[in-house]
C-alpha atoms as a printed R data frame, in Angstrom:
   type eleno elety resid chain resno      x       y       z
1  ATOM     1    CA   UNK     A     1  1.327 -27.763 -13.468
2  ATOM     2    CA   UNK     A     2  2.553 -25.730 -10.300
3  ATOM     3    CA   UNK     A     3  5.182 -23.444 -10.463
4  ATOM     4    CA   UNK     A     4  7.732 -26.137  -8.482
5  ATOM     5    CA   UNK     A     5  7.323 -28.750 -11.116
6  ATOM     6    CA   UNK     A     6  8.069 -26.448 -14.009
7  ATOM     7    CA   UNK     A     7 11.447 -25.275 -12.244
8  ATOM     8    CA   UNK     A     8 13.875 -28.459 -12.307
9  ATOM     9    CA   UNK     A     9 14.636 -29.017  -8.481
10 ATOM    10    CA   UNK     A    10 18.731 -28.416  -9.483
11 ATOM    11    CA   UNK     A    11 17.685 -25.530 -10.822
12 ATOM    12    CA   UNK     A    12 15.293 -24.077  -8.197
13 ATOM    13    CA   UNK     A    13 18.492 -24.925  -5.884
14 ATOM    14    CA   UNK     A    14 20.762 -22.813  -7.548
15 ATOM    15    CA   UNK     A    15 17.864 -20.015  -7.724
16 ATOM    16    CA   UNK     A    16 17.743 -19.915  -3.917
17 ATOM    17    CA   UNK     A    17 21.613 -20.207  -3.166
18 ATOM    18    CA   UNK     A    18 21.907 -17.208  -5.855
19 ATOM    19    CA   UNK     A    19 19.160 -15.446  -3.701
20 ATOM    20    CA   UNK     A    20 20.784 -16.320  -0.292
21 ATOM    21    CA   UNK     A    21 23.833 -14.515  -1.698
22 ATOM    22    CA   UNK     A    22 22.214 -11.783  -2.676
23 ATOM    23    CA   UNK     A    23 21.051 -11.393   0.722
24 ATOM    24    CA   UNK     A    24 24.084 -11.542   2.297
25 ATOM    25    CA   UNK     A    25 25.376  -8.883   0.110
26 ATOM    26    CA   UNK     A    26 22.913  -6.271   0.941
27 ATOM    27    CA   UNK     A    27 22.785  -7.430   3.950
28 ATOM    28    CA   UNK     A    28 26.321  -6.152   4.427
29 ATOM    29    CA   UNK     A    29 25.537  -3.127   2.591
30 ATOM    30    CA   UNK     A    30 23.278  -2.247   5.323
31 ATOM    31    CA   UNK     A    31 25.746  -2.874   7.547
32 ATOM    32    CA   UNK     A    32 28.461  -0.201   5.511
33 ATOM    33    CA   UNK     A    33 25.634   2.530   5.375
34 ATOM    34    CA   UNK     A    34 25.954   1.830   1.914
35 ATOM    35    CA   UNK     A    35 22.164   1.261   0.342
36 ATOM    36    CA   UNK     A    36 18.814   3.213   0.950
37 ATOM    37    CA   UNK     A    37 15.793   2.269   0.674
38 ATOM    38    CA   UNK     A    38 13.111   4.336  -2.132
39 ATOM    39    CA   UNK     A    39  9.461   2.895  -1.129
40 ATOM    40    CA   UNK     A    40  6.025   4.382  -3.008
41 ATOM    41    CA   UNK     A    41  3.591   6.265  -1.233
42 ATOM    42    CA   UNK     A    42  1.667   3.087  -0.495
43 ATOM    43    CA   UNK     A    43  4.000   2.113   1.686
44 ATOM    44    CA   UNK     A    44  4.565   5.090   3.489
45 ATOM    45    CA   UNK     A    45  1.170   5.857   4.388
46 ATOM    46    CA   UNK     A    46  0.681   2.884   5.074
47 ATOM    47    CA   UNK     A    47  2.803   3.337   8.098
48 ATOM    48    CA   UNK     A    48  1.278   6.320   9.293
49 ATOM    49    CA   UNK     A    49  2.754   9.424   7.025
50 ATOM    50    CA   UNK     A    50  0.825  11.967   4.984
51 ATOM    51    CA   UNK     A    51 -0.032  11.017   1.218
52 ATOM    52    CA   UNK     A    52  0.942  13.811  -1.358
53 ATOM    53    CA   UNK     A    53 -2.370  15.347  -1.559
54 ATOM    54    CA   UNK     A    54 -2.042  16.124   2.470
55 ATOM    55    CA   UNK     A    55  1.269  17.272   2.203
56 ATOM    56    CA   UNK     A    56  0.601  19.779  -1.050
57 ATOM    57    CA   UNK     A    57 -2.585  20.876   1.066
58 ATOM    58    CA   UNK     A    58 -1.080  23.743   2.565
59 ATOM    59    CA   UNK     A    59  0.482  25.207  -0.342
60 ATOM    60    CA   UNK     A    60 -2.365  24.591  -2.794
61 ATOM    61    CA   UNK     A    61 -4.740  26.482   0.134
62 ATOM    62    CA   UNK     A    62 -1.973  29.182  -0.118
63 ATOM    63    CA   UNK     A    63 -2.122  29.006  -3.908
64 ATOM    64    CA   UNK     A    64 -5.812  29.251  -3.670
65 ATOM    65    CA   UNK     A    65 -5.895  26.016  -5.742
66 ATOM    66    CA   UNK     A    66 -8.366  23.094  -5.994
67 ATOM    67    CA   UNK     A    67 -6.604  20.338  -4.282
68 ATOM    68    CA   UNK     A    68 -9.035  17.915  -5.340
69 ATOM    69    CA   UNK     A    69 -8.571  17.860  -9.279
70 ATOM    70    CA   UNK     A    70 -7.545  14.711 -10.549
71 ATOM    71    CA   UNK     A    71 -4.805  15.988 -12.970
72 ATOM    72    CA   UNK     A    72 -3.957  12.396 -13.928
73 ATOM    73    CA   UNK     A    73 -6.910  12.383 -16.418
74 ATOM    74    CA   UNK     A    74 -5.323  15.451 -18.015
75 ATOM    75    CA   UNK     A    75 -2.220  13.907 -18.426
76 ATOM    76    CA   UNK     A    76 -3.459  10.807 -20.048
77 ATOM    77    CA   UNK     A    77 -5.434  12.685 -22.361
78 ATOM    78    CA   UNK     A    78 -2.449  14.776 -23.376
79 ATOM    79    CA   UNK     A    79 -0.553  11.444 -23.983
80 ATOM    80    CA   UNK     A    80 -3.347   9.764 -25.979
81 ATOM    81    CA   UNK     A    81 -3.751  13.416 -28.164
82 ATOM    82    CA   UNK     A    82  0.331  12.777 -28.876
């Protein structure tokens, strides 16, 4: 059963009116200066800007630290110990 046919079609109506709205509210928002936008890494370097790791790599070569540690396995470990 696809996702259409489980929705009732009033239903999926109201769902995209609600959604249209929505819209139009940030839309004016937008307009107001009034929202900003918060967007992962993923997305930013996908558009052409440095990950973390590049932009720390100054700093940690300053630091004299090993840029390349994954500390994420350290931090899980930590959490699992706890």
């Amino acid at each position: 059963m696809g996702y259409r046919e489980i929705i009732e079609e009033d239903n999926l109506d109201a769902i995209m009116e609600r959604n249209v709205l929505y819209l139009d509210q940030i839309a004016g928002q937008m307009k107001q200066g009034d929202i900003s936008v918060f967007a992962g890494a993923g997305l930013s370097v996908a558009s052409g800007y440095v990950d973390w790791k590049k932009l720390l790599e100054p700093i940690s070569k300053q630091l004299r630290l090993n840029a390349n540690i994954d500390l994420t396995v350290n931090v899980k470990s930590c959490a699992l110990a706890n």
